[in-house]
C-alpha positions as CSV (number, residue, x, y, z in Angstrom):
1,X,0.0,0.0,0.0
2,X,1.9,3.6,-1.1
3,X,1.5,6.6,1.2
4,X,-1.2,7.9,-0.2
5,X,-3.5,5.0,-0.3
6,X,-2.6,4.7,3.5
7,X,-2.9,8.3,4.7
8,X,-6.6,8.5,2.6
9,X,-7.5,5.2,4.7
10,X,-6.5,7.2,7.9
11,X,-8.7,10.1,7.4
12,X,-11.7,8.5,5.7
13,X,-11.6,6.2,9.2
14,X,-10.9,8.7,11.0
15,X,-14.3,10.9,9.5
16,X,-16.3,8.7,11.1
17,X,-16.4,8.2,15.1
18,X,-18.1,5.5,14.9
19,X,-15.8,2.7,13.0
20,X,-17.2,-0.6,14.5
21,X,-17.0,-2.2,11.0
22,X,-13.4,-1.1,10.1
23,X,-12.0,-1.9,13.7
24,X,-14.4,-5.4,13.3
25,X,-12.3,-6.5,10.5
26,X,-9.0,-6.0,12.5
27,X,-10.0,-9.3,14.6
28,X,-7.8,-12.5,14.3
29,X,-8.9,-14.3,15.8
30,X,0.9,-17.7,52.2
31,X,0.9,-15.6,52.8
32,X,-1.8,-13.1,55.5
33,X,-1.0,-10.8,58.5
34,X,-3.5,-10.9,61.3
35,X,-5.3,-7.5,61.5
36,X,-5.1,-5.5,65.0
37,X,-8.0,-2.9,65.1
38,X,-6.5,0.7,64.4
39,X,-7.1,3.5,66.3
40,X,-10.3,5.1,66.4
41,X,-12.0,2.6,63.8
42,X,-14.1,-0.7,64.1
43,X,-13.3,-4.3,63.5
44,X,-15.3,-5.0,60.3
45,X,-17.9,-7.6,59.9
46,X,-16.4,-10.8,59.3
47,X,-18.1,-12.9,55.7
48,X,-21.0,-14.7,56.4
49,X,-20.1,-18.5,56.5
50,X,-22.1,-18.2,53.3
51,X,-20.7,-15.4,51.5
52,X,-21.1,-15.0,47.8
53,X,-18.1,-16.2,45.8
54,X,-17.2,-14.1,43.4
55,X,-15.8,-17.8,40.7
56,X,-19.8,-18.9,41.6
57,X,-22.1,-16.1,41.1
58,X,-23.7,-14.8,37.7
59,X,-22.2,-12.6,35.0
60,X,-24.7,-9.9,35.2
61,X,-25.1,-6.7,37.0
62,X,-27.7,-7.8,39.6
63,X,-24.8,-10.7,40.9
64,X,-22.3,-7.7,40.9
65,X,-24.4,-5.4,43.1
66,X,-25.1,-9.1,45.4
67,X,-21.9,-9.4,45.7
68,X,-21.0,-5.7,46.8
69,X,-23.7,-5.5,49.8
70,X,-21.7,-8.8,51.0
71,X,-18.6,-6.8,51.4
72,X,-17.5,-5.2,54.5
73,X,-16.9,-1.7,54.8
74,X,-13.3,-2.2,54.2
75,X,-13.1,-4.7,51.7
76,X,-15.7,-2.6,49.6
77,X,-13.0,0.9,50.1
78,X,-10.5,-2.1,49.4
79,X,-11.5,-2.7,45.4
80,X,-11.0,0.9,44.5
81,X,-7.1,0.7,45.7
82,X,-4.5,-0.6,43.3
83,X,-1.0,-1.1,45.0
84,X,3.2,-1.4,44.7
85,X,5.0,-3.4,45.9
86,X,8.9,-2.9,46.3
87,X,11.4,-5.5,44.9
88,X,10.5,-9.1,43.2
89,X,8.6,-10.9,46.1
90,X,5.6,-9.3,47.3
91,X,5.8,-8.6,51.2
92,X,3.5,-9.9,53.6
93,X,1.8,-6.5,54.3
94,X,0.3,-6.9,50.7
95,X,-0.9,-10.2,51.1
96,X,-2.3,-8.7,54.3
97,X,-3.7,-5.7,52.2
98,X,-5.5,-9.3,50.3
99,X,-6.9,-10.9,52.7
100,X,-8.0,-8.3,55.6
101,X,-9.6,-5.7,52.6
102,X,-10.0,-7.6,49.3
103,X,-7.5,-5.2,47.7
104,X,-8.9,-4.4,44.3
105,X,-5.4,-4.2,42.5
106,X,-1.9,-4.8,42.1
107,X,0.7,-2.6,39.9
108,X,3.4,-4.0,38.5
109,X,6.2,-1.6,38.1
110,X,9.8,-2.1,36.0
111,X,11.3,-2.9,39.0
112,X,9.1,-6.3,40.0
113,X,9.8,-7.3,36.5
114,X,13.3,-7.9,35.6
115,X,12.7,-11.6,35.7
116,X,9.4,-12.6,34.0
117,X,9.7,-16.4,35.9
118,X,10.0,-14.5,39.0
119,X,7.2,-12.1,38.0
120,X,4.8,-14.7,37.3
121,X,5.3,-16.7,40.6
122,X,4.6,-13.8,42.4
123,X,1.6,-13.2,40.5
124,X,0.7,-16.8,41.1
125,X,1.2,-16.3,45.0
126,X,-1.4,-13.6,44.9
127,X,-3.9,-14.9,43.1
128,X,-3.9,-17.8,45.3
129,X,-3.9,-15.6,48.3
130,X,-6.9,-13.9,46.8
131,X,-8.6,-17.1,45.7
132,X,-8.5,-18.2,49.8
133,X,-10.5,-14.9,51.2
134,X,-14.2,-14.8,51.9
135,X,-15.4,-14.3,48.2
136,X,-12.1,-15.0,46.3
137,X,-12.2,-11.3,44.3
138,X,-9.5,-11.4,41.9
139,X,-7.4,-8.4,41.8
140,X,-6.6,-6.4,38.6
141,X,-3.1,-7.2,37.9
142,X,-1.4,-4.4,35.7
143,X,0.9,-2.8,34.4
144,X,2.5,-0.5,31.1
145,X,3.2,-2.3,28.5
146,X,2.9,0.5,25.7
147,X,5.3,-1.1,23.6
148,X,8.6,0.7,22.5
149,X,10.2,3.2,24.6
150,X,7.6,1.8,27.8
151,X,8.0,-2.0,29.0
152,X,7.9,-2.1,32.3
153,X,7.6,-6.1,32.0
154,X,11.1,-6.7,30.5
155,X,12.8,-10.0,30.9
156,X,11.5,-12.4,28.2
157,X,9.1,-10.4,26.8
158,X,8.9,-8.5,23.2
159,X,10.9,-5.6,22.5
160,X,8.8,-3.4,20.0
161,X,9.0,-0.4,17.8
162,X,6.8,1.3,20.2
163,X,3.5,3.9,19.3
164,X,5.2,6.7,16.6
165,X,6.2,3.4,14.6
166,X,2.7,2.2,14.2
167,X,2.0,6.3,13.3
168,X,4.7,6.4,10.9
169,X,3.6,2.9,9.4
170,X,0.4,4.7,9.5
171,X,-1.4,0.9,9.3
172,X,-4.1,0.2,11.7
173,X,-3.1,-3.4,11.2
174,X,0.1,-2.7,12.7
175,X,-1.7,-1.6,15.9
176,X,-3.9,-3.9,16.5
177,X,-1.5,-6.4,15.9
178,X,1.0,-4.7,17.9
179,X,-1.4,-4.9,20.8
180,X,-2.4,-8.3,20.3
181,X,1.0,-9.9,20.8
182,X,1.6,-7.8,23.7
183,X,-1.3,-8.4,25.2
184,X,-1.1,-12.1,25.0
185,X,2.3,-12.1,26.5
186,X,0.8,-10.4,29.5
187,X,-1.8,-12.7,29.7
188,X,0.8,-15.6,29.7
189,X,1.8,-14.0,32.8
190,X,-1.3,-13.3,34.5
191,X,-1.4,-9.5,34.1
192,X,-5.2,-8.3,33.0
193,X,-4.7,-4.7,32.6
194,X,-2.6,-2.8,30.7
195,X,-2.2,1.0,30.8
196,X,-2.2,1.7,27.3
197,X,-2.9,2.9,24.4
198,X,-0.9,6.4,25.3
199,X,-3.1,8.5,23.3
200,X,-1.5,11.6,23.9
201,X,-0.7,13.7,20.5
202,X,3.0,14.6,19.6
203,X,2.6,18.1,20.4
204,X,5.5,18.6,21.9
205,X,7.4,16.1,19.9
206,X,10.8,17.2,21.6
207,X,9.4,15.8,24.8
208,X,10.9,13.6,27.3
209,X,8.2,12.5,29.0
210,X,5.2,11.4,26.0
211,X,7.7,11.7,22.9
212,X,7.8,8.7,20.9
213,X,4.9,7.0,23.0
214,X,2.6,9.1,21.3
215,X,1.2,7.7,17.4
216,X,0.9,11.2,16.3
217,X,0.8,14.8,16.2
218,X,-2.8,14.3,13.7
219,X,-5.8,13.9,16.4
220,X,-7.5,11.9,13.6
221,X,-4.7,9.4,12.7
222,X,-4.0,8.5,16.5
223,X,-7.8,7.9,17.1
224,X,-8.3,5.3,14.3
225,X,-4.6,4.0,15.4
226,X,-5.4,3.8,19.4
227,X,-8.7,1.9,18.3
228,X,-6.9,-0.8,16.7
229,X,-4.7,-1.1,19.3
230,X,-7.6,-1.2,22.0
231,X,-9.4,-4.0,20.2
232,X,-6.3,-6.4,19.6
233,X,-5.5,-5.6,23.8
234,X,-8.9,-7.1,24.3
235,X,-8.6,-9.6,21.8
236,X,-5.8,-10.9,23.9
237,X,-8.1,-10.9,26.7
238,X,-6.6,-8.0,29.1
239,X,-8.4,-4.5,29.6
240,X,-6.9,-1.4,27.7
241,X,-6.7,1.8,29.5
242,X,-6.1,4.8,27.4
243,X,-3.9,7.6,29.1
244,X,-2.7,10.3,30.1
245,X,-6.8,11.9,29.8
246,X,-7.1,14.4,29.2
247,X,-4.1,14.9,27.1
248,X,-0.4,15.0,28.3
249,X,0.9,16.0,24.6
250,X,1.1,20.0,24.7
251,X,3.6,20.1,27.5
252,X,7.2,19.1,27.5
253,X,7.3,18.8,31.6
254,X,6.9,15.4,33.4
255,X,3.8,15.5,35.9
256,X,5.8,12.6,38.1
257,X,8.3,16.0,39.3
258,X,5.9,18.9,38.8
259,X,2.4,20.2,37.9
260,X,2.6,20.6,33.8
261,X,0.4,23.7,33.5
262,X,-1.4,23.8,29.8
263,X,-2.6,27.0,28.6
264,X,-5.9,25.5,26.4
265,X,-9.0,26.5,25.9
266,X,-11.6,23.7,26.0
267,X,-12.8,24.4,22.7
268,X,-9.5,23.3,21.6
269,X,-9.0,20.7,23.8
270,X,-12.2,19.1,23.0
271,X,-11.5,19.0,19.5
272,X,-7.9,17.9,19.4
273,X,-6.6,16.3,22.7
274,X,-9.8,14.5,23.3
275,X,-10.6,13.5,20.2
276,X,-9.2,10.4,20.2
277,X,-11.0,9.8,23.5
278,X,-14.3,10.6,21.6
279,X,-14.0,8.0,19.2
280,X,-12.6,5.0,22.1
281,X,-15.5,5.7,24.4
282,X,-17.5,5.3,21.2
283,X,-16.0,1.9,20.5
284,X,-16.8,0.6,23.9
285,X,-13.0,1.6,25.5
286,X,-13.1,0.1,28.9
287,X,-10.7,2.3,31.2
288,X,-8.9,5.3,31.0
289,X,-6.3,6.8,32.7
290,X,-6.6,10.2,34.4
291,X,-3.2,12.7,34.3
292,X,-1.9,15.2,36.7
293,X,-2.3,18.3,34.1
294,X,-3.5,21.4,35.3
295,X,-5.9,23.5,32.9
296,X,-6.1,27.0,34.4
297,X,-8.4,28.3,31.2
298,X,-10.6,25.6,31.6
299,X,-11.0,25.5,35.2
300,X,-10.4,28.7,36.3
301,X,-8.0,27.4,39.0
302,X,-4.7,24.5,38.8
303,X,-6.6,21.7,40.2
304,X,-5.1,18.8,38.1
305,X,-7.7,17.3,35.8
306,X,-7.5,14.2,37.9
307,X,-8.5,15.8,41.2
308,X,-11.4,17.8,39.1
309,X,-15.0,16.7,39.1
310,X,-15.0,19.4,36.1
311,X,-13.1,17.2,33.9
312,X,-13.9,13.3,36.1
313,X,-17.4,13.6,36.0
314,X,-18.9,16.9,34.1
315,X,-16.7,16.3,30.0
316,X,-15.4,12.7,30.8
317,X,-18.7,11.0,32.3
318,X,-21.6,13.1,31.6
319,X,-20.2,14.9,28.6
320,X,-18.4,12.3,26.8
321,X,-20.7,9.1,28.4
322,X,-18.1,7.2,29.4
323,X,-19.2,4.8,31.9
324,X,-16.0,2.8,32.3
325,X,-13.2,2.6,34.8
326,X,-10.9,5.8,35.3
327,X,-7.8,5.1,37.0
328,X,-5.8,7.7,38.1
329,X,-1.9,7.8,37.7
330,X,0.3,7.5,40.7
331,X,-1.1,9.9,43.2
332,X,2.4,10.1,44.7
333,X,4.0,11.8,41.9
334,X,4.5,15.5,42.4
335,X,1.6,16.4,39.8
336,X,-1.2,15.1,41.9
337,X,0.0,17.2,45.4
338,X,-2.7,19.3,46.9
339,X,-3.3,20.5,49.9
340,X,-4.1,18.2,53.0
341,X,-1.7,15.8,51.6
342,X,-2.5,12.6,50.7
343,X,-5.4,11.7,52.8
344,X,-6.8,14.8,51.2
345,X,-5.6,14.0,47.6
346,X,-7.1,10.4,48.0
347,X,-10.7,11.9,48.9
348,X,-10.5,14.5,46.2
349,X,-9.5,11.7,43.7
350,X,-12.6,9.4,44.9
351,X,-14.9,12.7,45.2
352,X,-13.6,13.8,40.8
353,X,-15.5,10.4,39.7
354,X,-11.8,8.4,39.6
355,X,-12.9,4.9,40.3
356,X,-9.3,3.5,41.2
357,X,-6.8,4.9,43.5
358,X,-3.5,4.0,42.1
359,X,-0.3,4.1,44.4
360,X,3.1,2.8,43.4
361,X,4.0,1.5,46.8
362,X,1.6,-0.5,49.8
363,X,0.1,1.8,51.8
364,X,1.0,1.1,56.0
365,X,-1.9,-1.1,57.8
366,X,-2.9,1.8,59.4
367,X,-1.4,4.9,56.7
368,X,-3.7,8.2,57.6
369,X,-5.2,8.1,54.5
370,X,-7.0,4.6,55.0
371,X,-8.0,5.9,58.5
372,X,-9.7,9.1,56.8
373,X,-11.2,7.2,54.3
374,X,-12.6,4.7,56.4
375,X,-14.5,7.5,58.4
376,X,-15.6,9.3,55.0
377,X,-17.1,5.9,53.8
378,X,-18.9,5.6,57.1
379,X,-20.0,8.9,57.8
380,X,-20.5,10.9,54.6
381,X,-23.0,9.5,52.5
382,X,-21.9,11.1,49.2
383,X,-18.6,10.0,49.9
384,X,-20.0,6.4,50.8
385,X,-22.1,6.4,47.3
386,X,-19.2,7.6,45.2
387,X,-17.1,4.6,46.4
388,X,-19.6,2.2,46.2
389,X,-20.4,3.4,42.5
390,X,-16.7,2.9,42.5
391,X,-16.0,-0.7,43.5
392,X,-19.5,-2.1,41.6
393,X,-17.9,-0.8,38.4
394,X,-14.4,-2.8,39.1
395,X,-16.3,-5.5,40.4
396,X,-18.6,-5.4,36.8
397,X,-15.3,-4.8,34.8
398,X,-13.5,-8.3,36.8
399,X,-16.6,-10.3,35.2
400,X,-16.3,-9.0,32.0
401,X,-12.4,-9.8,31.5
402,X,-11.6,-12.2,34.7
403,X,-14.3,-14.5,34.8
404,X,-14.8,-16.0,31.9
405,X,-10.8,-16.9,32.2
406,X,-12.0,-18.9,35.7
407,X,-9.9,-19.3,38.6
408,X,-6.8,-20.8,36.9
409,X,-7.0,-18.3,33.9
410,X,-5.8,-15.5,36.1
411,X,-3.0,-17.1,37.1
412,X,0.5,-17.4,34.9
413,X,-0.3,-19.9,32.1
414,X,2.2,-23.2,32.5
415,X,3.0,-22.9,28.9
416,X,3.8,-19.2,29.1
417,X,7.4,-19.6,28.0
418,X,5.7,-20.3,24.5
419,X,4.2,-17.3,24.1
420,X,7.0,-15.0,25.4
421,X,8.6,-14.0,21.9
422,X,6.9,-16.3,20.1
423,X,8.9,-17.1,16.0
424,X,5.3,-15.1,15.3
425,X,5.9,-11.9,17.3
426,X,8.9,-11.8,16.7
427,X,8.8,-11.8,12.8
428,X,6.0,-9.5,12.9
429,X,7.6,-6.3,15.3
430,X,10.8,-7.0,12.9
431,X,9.0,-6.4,10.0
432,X,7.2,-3.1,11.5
433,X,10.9,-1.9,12.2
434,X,11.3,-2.2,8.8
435,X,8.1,-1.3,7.5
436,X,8.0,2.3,9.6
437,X,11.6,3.4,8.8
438,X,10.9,7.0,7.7
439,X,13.8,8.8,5.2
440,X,14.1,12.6,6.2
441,X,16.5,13.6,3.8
442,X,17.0,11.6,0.5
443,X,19.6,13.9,-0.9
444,X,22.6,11.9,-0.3
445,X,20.8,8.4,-0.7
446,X,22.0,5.6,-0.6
447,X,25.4,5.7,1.5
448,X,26.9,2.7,-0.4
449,X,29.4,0.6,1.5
450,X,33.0,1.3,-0.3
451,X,36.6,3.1,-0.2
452,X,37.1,6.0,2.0
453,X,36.4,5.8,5.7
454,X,32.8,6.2,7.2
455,X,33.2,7.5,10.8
456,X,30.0,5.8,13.1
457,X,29.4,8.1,15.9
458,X,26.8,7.8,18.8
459,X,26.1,6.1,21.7
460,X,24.9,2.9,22.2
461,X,26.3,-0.3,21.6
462,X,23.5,-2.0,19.0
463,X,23.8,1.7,17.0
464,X,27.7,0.7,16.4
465,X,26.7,-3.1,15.8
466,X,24.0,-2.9,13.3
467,X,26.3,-0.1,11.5
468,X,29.4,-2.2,11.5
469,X,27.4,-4.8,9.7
470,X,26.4,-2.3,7.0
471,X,29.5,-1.0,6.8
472,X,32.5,-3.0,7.5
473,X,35.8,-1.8,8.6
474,X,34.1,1.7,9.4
475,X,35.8,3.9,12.4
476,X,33.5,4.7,15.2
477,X,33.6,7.6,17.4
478,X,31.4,7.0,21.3
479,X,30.0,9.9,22.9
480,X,27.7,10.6,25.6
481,X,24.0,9.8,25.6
482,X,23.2,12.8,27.9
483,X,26.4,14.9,28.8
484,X,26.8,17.4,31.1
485,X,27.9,20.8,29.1
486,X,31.5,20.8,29.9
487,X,31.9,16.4,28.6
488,X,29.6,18.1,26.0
489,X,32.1,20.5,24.9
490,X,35.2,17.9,25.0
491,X,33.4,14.9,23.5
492,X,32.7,17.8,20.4
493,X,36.6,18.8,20.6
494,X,37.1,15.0,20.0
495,X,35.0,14.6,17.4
496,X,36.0,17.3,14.9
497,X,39.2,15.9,15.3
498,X,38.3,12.1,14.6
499,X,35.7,13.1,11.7
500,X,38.6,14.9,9.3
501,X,39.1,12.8,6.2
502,X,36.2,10.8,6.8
503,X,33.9,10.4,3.5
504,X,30.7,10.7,5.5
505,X,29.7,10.5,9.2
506,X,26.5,8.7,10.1
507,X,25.6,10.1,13.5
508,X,22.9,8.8,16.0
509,X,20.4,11.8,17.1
510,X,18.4,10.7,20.0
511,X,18.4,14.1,21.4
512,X,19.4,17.6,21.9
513,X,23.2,16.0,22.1
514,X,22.9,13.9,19.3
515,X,21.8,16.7,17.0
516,X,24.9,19.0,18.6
517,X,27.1,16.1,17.1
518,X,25.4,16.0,13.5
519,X,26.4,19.6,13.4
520,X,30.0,19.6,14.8
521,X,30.5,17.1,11.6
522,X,28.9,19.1,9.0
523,X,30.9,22.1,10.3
524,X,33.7,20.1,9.6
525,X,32.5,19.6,5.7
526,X,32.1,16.4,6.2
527,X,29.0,14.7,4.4
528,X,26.5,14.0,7.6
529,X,23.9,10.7,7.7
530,X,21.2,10.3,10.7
531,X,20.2,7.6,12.5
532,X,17.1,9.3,14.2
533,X,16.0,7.5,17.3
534,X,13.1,7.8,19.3
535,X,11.7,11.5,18.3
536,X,12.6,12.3,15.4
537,X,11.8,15.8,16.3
538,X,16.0,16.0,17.4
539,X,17.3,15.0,14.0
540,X,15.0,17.5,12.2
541,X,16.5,19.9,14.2
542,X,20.3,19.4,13.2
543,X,20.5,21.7,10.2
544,X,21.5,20.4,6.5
545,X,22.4,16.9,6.1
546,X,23.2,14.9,3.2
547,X,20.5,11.6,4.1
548,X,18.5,11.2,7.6
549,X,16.8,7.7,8.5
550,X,13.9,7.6,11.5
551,X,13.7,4.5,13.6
552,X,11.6,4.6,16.4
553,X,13.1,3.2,19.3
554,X,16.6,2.1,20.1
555,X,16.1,-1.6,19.9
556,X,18.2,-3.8,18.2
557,X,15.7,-4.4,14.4
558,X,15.3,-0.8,14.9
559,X,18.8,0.5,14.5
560,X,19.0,-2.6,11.7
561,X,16.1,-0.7,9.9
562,X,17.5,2.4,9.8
563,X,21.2,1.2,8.0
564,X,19.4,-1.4,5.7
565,X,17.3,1.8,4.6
566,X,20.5,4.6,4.4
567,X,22.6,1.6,2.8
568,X,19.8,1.5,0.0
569,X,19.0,-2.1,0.9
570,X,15.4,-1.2,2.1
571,X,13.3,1.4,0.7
572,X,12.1,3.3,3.6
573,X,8.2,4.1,3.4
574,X,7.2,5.2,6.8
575,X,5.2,8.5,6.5
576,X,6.7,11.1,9.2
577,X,4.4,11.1,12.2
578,X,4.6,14.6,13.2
579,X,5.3,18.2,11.8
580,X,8.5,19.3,9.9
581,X,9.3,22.8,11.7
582,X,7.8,25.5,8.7
């Protein structure tokens, strides 16, 4: 399919909100603590002897809202908490967290998940603990698994080109297929959330935070894009959450170490940011993910969209009808501070319309913000209705993707190793690599292997392999990924030097360094080649060049892309995701 063909499929998709037929045809197919009474709060009611078990009750709504006036006042307030855990091997304060107060969730963060054996016997240790409470609720195991630049689950898992490939591919295919291997490697594992698609637009393509997680800059092209993605996650059986809502694209600051404060109207955001959004809750998306991004011309104030009832309940629920789960991001990152503290930032969350309180560590048995939740829930009957409208939606969301899997589907599957980069997966994200490598300047094209020296410089190690294959013999030249200004200035020194006589230089821009380095060499009148990693936003911005390759992330078949396309091996067709600067 040529460019054109592809980028009139993506707007003629995208014209429509409502694309159940186009996205239809994308379808393939123990441990316990004993729990002392805290201060100033009551034992809870103990399950009935015949308490409803969540494996044995219906499917539908009326078993759901059963179940939920059989829960105690703390395993109820329990379901709408997601937890951390530090290390590999959860601690017994979480299996405590299990079995005292049902807790509704489990995050698993890049740190539990070096080892994916080790990961999936923990995950197997809690289920089990879960499956030995009073009405054996299943937590939500999740995690991000965007694909690309994001994977918190590494170990055996698939390394991918990641979101801006599938925009620069500009195939909906590629998404949903993306998602669906993904997806089904998490399910091997016994993960049943996934907090993705990022949906955020490349507005700030120079970003460090969303960069090359986000599909596009085009609002349109990342709707139809996310939606393919969405329905291959489900495909694979585990619940897609779309993020950062209401859009984390028009800000190049990182809401885990400060408030990003976005000067948009909601005119604007409505018809760009949450567009995408738009046509997900249309198509049935089951969770989203709200941000810590303050809108001062919206809400007159910098309340972060995820502590606002403005944005939880008035645009996303009423507004927009979305009716499934919102999750908020971590509410100890820096973004989501307010006032109080966290017992106050908890309530606020619960009071927005947030349905899941997501926390990347275990709260303490008796943490201050249990203890003043605990006496909302019992004493403030809006607060008390909001939760409970809270935990029957997680409970409803658990029979639609946990029940049907039965007791032993939410564990680890014992063939798991199988599915892990499957010969299938693997062929598939190595064609994408190929498929989305995007030529930025065809000038010079092809650098042809030959006499003279070609000087590789950059800074990681598959950069310099996948080159030396291309190019044998060639000199290379290592600088720093992110130097400090004064290594900057030296490693530059160095590489004038080391670039004279060279017949071309093929540098790797990552970022602001990388681009500094492209132009130290063509200063030098040497002819310049990019490898553009990541954003390609960096490489664009490194003045004239003789030919420039985009890749997508710094993976292995991603670097190989990039030198089979300058080499003139590969013709590269991927269609440039975002903007060139005018």
């Amino acid at each position: 399919m040529r460019r054109a063909e592809r980028t009139f499929l993506l707007v003629a998709s995208a014209a429509v909100l409502g694309a159940a037929a186009f996205l239809s045809s994308l379808s393939a197919q123990s441990m316990s603590g004993h729990r002392s009474t805290l201060p100033g709060e009551e034992r809870p009611q103990e399950p009935a002897k015949t308490a409803r078990d969540f494996w044995s009750t219906g499917p539908d709504a009326e078993s759901a809202a059963a179940l939920l006036d059989e829960l105690s006042d703390e395993e109820v307030l329990g379901q709408i908490f997601m937890m951390a855990y530090p290390g590999t091997e959860p601690p017994p304060l979480l299996y405590r967290w299990i079995d005292r107060r049902a807790l509704g969730g489990i995050k698993v963060f890049g740190w539990n998940a070096e080892d994916t054996e080790v990961l999936a016997r923990a995950i197997r240790n809690i289920q089990e603990a879960a499956s030995r409470t009073g009405h054996r609720i299943p937590p939500f195991i999740a995690t991000d698994q965007e694909g690309g630049w994001i994977r918190h689950v590494k170990g055996a898992t698939s390394v991918t080109p990641g979101n801006m490939a599938i925009g620069a591919s500009a195939l909906p295919r590629d998404a949903y297929r993306s998602a669906l291997f993904i997806g089904r490697e998490l399910a091997a594992l016994g993960i049943t959330m996934n907090f993705a698609p990022t949906v955020d637009l490349a507005l700030k393509p120079r970003s460090t935070i969303i960069g090359p997680r986000a599909f596009s800059s085009d609002p349109s092209s990342a709707a139809v894009l996310a939606a393919a993605y969405v329905r291959g996650m489900e495909d694979a059986g585990v619940l897609p959450t779309a993020k950062h809502f209401p859009g984390h694209g028009d800000t190049e600051l990182d809401s885990h170490g400060i408030l990003p404060v976005i000067q948009v109207d909601e005119g604007t955001l409505w018809e760009r940011d949450l567009l995408p959004y738009r046509m997900l809750i249309a198509e049935g998306l089951p969770g989203i993910m709200s941000g810590h991004l303050a809108f001062p011309r919206i809400t007159g104030d910098r309340t972060p969209a995820s502590l606002s009832p403005h944005f939880i309940t008035e645009i996303l629920r009423e507004r927009m009808g979305f009716d499934g789960l919102v999750v908020t991001d971590d509410l100890f990152m820096t973004g989501a501070a307010a006032p109080g503290g966290f017992p106050e930032v908890c309530v606020r969350a619960v009071m927005a319309g947030n349905d899941i309180l997501m926390v990347s560590k275990i709260l303490e048995f008796s943490e201050d913000a249990w203890i003043r939740l605990l006496r909302e829930y019992r004493s403030n009957p809006a607060f008390k209705a909001r939760v409970r409208q809270s935990a029957l939606r997680i409970l409803r969301a658990k029979q639609a993707y946990l029940k049907q899997k039965g007791p032993a589907g939410v564990e680890p599957r014992p063939d798991r190793a199988s599915v892990l980069q499957s010969p299938e997966a693997r062929s598939f994200f190595q064609d994408q690599a190929y498929r989305s490598a995007t030529v930025l300047e065809h000038t010079g094209l092809p650098l042809t292997p030959g006499p003279g020296r070609i000087l590789l410089a950059g800074p990681f190690s598959d950069f310099f392999a996948e080159g030396g294959a291309r190019y044998p013999g060639a000199d290379t030249f290592r600088f720093s990924h992110q130097p400090d200004p004064e290594v900057l200035a030296l490693e530059l020194q160095a590489l004038r030097i080391r670039v004279r006589g060279a017949r071309a230089a093929v540098v790797c821009v990552a970022n602001s360094a990388g681009a500094a380095f492209a132009r130290e060499a063509s200063r030098a009148g040497v002819p310049v080649y990019l490898v553009s990693v990541l954003s390609p936003a960096f490489a664009l911005d490194a003045g004239p060049v003789a030919g420039g390759v985009a890749v997508y992330n710094g993976s292995r078949e991603s670097y190989a892309a990039a030198f089979a396309v300058l080499s003139g091996a590969l013709e590269g067709r991927g269609i440039l995701p975002i903007p060139r600067a005018p």
